[in-house]
Backbone as CSV, one residue per row, in Angstrom:
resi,resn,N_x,N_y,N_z,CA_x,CA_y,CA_z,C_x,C_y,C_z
1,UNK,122.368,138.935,98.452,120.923,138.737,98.591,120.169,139.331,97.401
2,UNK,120.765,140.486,96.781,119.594,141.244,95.913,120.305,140.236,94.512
3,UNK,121.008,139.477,94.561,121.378,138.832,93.267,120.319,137.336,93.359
4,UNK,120.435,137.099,94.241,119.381,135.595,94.902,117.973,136.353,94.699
5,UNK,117.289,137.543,94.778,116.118,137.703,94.462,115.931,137.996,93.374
6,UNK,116.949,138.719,92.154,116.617,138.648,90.903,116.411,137.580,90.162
7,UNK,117.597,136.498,90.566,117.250,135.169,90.545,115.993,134.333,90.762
8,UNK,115.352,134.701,91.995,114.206,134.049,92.301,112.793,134.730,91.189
9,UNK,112.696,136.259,90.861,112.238,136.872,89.986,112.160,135.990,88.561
10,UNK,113.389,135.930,88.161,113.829,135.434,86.512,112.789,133.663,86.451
11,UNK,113.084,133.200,87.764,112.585,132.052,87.525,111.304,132.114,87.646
12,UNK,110.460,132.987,88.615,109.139,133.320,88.428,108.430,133.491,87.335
13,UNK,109.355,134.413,86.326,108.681,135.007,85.507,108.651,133.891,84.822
14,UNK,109.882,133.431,84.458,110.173,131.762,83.588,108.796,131.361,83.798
15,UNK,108.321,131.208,85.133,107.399,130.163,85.111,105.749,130.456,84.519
16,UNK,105.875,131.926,84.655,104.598,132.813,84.405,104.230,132.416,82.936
17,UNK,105.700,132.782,82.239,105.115,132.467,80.492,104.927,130.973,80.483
18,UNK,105.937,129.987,80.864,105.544,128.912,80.807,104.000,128.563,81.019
19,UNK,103.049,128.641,81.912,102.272,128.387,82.015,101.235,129.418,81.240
20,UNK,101.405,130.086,80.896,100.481,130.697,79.481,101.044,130.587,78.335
21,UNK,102.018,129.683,77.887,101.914,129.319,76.547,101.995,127.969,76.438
22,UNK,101.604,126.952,78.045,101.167,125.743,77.936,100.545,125.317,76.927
23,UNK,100.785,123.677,76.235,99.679,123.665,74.836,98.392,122.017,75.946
24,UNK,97.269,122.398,75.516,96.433,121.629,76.566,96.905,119.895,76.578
25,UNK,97.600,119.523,75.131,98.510,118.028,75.686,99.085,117.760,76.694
26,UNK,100.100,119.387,77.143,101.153,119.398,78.659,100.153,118.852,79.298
27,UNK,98.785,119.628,79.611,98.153,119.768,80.943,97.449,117.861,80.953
28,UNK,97.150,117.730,79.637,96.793,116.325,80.107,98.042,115.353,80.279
29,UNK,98.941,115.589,79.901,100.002,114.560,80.699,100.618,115.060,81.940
30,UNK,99.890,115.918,82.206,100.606,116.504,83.803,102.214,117.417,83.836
31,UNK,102.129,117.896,83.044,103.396,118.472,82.004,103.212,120.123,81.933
32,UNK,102.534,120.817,83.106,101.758,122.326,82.490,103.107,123.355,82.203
33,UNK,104.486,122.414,82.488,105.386,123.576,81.956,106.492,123.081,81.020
34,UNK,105.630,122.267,80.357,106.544,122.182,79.318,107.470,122.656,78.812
35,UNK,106.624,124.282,78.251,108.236,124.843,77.452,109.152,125.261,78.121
36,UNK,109.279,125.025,80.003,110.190,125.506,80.236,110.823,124.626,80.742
37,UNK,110.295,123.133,80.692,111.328,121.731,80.922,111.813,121.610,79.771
38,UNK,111.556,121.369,78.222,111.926,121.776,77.032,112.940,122.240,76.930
39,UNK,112.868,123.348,77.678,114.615,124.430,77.437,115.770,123.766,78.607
40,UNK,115.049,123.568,79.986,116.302,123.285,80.891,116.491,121.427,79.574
41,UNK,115.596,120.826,79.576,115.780,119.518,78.653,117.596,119.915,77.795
42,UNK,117.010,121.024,76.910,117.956,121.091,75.629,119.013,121.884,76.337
43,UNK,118.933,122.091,77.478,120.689,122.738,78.235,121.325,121.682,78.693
44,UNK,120.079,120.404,79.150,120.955,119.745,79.977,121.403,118.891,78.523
45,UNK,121.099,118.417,77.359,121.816,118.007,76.260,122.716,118.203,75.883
46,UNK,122.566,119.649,75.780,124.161,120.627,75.048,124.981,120.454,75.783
47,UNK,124.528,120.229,77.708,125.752,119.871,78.662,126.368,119.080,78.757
48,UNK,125.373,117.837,78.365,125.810,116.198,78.397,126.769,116.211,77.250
49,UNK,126.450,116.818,75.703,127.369,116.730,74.921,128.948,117.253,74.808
50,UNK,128.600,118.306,75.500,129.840,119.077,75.794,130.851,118.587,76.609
51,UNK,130.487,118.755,77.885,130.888,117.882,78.897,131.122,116.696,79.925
52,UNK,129.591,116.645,80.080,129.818,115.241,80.866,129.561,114.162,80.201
53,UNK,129.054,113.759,78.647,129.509,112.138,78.298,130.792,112.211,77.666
54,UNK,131.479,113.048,77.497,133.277,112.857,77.127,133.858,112.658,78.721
55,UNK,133.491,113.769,79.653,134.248,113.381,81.096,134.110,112.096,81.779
56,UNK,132.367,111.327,80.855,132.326,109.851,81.610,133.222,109.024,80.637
57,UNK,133.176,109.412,79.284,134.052,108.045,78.788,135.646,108.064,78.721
58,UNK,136.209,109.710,78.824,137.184,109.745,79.045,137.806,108.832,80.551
59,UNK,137.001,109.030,81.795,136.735,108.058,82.937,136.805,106.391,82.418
60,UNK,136.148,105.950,82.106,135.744,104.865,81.044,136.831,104.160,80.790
61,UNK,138.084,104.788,79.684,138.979,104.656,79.738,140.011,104.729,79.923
62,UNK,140.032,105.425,80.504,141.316,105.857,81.568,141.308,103.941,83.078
63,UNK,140.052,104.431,83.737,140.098,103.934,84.677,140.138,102.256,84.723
64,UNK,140.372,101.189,84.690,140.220,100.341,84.907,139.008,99.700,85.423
65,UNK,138.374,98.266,84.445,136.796,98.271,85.277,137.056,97.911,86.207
66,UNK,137.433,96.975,87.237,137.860,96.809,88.419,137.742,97.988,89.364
67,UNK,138.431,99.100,89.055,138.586,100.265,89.606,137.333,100.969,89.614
68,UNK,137.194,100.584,88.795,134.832,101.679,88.119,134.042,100.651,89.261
69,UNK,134.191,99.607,89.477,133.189,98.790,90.103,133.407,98.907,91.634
70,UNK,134.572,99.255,91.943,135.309,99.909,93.412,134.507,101.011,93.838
71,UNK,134.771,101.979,92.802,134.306,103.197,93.127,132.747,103.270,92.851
72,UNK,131.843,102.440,92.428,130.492,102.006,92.020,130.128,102.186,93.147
73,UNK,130.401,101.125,94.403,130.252,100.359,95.202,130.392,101.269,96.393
74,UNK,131.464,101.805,96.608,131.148,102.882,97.424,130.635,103.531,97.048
75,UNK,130.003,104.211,96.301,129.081,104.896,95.861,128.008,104.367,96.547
76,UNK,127.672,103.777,96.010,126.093,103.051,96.675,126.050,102.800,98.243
77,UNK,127.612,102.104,98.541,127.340,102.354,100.168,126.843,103.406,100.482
78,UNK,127.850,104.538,100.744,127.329,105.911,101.167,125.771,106.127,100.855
79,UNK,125.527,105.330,100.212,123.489,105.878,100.192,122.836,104.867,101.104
80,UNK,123.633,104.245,101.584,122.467,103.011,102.467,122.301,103.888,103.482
81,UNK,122.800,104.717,104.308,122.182,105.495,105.570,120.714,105.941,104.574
82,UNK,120.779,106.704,103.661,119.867,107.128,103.257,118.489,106.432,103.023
83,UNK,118.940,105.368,102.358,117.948,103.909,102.042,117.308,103.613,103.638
84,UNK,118.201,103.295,104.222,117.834,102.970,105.601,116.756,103.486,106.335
85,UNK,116.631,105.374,106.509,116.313,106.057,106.628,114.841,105.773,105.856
86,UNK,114.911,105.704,104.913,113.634,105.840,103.883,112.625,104.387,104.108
87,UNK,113.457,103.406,104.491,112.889,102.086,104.596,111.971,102.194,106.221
88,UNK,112.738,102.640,107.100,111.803,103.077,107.937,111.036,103.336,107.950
89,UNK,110.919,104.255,107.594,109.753,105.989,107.501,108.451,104.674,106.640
90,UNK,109.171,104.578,105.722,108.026,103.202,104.901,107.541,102.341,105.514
91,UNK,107.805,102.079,106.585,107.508,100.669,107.610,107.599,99.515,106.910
92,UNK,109.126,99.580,107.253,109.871,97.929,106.416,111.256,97.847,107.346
93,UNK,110.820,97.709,108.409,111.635,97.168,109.374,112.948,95.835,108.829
94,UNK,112.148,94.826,108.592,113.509,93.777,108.139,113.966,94.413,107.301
95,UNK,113.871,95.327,105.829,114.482,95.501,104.733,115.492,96.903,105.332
96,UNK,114.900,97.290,106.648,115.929,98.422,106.719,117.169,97.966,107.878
97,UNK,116.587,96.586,108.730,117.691,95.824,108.931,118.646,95.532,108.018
98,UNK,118.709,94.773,107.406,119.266,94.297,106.223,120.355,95.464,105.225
99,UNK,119.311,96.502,105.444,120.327,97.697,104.887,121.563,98.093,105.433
100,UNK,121.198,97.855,107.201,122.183,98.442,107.993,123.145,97.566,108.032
101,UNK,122.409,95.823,108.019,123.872,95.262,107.971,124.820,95.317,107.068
102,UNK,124.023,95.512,105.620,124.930,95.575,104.207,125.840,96.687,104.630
103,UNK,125.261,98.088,105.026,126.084,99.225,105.236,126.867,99.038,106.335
104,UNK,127.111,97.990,107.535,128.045,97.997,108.188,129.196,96.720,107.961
105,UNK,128.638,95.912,107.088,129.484,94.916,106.572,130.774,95.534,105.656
106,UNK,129.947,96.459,104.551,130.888,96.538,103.366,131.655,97.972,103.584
107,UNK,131.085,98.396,104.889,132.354,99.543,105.339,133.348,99.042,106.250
108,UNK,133.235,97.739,107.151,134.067,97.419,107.606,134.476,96.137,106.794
109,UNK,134.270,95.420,106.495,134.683,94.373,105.935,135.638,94.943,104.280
110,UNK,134.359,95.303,103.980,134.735,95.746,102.172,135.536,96.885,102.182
111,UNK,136.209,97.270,103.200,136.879,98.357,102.842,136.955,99.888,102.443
112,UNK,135.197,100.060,103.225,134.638,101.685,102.932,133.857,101.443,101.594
113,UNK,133.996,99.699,101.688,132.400,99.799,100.669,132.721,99.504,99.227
114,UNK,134.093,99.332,98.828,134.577,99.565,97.547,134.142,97.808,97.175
115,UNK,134.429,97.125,98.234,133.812,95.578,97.884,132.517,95.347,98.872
116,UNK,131.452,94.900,97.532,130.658,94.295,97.953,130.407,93.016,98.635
117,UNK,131.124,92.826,99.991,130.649,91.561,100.245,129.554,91.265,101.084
118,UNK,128.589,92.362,101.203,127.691,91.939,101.907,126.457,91.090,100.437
119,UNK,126.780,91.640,99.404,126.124,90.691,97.872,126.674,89.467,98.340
120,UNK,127.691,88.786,98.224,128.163,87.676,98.223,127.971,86.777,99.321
121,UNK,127.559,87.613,100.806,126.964,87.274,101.523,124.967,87.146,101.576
122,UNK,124.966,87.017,100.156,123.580,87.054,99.692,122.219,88.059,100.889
123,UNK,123.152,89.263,101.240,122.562,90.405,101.501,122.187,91.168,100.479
124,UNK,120.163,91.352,99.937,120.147,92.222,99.179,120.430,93.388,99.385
125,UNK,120.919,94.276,98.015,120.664,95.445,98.088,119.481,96.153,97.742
126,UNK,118.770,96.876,98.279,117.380,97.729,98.345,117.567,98.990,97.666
127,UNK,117.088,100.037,97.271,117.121,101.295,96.794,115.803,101.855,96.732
128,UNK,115.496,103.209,97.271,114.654,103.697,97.456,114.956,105.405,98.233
129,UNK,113.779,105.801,98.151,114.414,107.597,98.176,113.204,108.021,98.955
130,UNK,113.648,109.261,99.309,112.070,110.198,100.315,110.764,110.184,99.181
131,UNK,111.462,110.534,97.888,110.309,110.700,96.792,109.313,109.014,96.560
132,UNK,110.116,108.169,96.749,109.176,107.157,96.946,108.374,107.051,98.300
133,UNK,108.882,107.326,99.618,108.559,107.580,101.039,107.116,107.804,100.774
134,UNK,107.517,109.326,100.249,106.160,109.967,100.415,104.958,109.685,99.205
135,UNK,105.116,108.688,98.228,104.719,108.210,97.242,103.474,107.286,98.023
136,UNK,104.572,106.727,98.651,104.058,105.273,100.071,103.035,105.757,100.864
137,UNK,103.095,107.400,100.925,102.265,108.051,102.156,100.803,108.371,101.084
138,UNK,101.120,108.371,99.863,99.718,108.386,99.705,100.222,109.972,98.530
139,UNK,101.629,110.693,98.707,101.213,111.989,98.526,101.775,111.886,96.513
140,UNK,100.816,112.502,96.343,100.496,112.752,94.299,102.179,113.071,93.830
141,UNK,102.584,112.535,92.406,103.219,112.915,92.488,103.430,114.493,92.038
142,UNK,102.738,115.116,91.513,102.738,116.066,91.104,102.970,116.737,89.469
143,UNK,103.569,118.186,88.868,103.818,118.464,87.832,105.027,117.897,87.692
144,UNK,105.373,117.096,86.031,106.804,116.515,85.845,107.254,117.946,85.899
145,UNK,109.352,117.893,86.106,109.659,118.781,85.600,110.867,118.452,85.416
146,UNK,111.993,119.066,84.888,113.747,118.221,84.483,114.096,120.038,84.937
147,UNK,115.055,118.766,85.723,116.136,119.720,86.843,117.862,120.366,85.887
148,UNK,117.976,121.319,86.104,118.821,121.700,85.520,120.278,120.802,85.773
149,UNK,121.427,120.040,85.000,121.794,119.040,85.380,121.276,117.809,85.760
150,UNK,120.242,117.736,86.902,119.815,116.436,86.929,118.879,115.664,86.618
151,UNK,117.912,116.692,85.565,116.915,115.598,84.358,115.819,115.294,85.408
152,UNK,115.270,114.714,84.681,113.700,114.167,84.737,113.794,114.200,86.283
153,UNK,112.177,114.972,86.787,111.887,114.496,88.093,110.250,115.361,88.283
154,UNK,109.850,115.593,89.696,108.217,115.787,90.029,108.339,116.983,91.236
155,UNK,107.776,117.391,91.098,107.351,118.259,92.219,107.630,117.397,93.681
156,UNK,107.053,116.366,93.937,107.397,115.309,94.840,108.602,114.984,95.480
157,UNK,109.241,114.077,93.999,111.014,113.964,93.795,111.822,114.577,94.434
158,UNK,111.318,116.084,93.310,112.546,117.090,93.509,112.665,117.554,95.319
159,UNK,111.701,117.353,96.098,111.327,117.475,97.503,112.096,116.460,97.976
160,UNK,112.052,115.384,97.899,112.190,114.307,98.173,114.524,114.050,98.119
161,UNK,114.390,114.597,96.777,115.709,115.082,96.935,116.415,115.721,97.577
162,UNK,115.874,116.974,97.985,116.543,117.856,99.281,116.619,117.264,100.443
163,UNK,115.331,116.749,100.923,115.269,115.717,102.042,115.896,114.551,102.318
164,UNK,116.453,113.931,101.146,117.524,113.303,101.279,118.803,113.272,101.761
165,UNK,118.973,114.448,101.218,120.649,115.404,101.557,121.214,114.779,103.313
166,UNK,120.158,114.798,103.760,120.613,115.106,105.546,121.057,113.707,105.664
167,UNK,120.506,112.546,105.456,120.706,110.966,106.399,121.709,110.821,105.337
168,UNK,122.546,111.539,104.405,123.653,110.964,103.708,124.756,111.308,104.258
169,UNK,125.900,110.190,104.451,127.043,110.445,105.205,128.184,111.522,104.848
170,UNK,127.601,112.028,103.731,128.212,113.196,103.195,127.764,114.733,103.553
171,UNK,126.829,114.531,104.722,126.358,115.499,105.212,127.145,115.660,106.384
172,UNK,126.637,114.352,106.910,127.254,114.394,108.504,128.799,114.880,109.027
173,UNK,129.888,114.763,107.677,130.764,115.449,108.085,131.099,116.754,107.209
174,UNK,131.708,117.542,108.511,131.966,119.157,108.209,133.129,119.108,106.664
175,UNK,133.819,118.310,106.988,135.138,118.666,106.113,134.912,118.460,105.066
176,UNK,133.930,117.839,104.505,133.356,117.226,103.785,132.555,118.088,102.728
177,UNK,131.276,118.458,103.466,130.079,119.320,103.276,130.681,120.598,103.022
178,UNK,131.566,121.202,103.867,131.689,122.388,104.008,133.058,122.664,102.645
179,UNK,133.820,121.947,102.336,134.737,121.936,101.391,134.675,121.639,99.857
180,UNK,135.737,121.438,99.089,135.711,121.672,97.685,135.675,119.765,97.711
181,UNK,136.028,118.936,98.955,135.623,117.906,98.710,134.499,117.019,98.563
182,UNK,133.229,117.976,98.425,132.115,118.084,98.222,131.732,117.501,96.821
183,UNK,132.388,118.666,96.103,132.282,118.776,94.045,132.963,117.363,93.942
184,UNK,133.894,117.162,94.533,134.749,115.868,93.903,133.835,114.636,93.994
185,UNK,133.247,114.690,95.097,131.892,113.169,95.368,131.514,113.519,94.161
186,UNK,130.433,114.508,93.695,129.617,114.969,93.222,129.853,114.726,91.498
187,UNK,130.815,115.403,91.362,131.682,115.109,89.889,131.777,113.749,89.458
188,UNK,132.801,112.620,90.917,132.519,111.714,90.373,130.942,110.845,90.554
189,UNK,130.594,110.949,91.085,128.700,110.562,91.463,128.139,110.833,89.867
190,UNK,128.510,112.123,89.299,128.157,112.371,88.188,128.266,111.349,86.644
191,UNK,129.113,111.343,87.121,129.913,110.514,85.968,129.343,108.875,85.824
192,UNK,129.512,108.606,87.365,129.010,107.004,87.496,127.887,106.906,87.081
193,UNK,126.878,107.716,87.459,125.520,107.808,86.857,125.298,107.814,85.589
194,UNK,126.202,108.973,84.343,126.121,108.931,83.005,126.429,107.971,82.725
195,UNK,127.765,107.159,83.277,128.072,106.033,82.303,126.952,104.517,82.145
196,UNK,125.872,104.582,83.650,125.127,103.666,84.046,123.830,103.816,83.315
197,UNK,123.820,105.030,82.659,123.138,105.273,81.633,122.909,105.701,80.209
198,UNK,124.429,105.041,79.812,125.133,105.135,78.633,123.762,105.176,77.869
199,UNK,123.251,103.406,78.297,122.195,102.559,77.263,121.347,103.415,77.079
200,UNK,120.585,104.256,77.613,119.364,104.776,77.866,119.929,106.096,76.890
201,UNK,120.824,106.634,77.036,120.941,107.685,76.237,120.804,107.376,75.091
202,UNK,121.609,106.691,74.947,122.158,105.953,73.399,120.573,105.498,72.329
203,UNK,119.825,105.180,73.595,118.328,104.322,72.748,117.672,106.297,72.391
204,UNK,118.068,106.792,73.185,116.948,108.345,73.268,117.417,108.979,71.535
205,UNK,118.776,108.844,71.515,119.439,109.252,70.300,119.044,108.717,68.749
206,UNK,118.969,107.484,68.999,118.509,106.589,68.367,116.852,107.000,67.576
207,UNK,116.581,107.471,68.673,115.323,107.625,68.624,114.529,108.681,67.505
208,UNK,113.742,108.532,66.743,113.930,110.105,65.574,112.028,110.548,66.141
209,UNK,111.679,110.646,67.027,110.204,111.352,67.576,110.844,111.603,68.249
210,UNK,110.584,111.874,69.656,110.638,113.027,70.362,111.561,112.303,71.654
211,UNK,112.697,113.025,71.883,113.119,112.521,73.534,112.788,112.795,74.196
212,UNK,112.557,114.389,74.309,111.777,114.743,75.601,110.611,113.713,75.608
213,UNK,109.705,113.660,75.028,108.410,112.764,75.250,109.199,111.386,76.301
214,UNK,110.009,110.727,75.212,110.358,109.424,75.548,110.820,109.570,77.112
215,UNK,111.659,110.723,77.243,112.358,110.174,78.630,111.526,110.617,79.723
216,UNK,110.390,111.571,79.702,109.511,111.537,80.364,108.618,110.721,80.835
217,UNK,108.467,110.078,79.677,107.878,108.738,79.788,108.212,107.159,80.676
218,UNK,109.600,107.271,80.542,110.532,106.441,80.989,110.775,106.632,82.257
219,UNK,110.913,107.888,82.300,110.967,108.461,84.125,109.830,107.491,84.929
220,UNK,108.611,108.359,84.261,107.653,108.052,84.969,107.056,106.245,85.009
221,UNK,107.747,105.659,84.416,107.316,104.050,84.366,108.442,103.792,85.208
222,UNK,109.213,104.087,85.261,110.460,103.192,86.537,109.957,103.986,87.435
223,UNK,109.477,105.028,87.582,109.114,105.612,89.500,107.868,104.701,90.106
224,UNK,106.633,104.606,89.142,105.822,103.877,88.928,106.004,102.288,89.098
225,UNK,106.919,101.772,88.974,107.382,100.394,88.797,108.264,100.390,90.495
226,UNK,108.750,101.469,90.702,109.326,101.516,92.323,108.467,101.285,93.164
227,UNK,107.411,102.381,92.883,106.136,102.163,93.603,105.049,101.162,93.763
228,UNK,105.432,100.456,92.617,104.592,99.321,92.514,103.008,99.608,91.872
229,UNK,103.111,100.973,91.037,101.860,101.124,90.391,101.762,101.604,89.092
230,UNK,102.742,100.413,88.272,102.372,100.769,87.337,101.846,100.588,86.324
231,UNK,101.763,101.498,85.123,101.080,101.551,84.137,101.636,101.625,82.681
232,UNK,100.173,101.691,81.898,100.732,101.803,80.327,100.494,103.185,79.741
233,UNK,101.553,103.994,79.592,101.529,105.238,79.195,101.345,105.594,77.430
234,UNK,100.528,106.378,77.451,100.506,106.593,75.996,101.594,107.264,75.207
235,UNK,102.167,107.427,75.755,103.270,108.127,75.050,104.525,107.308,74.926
236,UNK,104.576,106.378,76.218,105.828,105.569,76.281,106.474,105.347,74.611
237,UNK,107.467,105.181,74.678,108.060,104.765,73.335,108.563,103.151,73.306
238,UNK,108.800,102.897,72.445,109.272,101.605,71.952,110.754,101.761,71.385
239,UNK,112.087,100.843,72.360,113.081,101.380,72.042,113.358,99.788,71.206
240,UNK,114.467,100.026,70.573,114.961,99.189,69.723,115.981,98.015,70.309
């Protein structure tokens, strides 16, 4: 416990200077802690470089695409409870029908999901999260901020993320949740994600102004575009 409150301290204070050496640009893009998304920004870089875009392409090639599109697929199953969940709460009754059948088709049919045949059964797939939920409810999204490991997100989001945790079928069981078979979802979840965003990295690199700017930017036009409100950001970048 007294290690979890020094902890909670360190990040306080983190946040104290952050917001007194805000520069007034943060505050007009809704950004008031910049320099301390800035730094988790350039950890989560040094991480991506280090580790996880060699662990995704080493994956890459090792694995067979066949095999990547297997494991894609369940992937995404396992989030339709979640989707489901969220489509509700939204009041979208048919689309959260539709979810449940995809999610009970391609776990029994597809094999725990690894084949999509509820696609081929021209069942869309939907995607959507609590952070859009409560987007729907009206509620702001708040200060941006990038999560240590998992990058760009909002005061909102990052809420929206925890709240997620529960309607995922990776909650519901003990052996699961409670074990080291936890990291292994997670690791690979990790990976599928970097490689699905090879492109996007690759354009940020590319890029010689600013990434942080850009991918902030980018965040916020696809959440915006989920939501169905969006806009033209001044900062957005122009990728190649």
């Amino acid at each position: 416990m007294r290690h979890l409150r020094l902890a909670g301290l360190a990040i306080l204070a983190g946040l104290a200077v952050s917001a007194c050496t805000t520069r007034p640009e943060s505050l007009q893009t809704n950004d008031p802690l910049e320099p301390l998304n800035r730094a988790v920004f350039s950890f989560n870089s040094a991480a991506d470089e280090a580790v996880i875009a060699p662990a995704a392409y080493a994956y890459r090639d090792v694995v067979p695409a066949p095999a990547r599109t297997g494991v894609r697929n369940a992937l995404r199953n396992l989030n339709e409870p979640v989707v489901f969940a969220n489509l509700l709460l939204q009041g979208r009754p048919g689309d959260a029908f539709a979810t449940a059948s995809r999610f009970g088709l391609n776990t029994i049919v597809g094999v725990g999901g690894l084949f999509d045949v509820a696609s081929e059964a021209n069942i869309e797939r939907r995607d959507t999260d609590f952070g859009l939920t409560l987007g729907r409810w009206g509620v702001e999204s708040g200060p941006y901020m990038v999560l240590p490991f998992l990058g760009p997100s909002s005061v909102r989001d990052t809420f929206g993320r925890f709240v997620d945790r529960y309607p995922h079928p990776t909650y519901w069981v003990e052996d699961v949740r409670e074990t080291e078979a936890i990291w292994v979802y997670r690791g690979i979840f990790a990976i599928d994600v970097r490689l699905q965003l090879d492109e996007t990295f690759q354009s940020l690199e590319r890029s010689a102004i600013d990434p942080y700017v850009q991918l902030r930017s980018v965040y916020r036009q696809n959440r915006a575009n989920a939501l169905g409100t969006a806009q033209d950001y001044e900062d957005l970048p122009d990728f190649d």
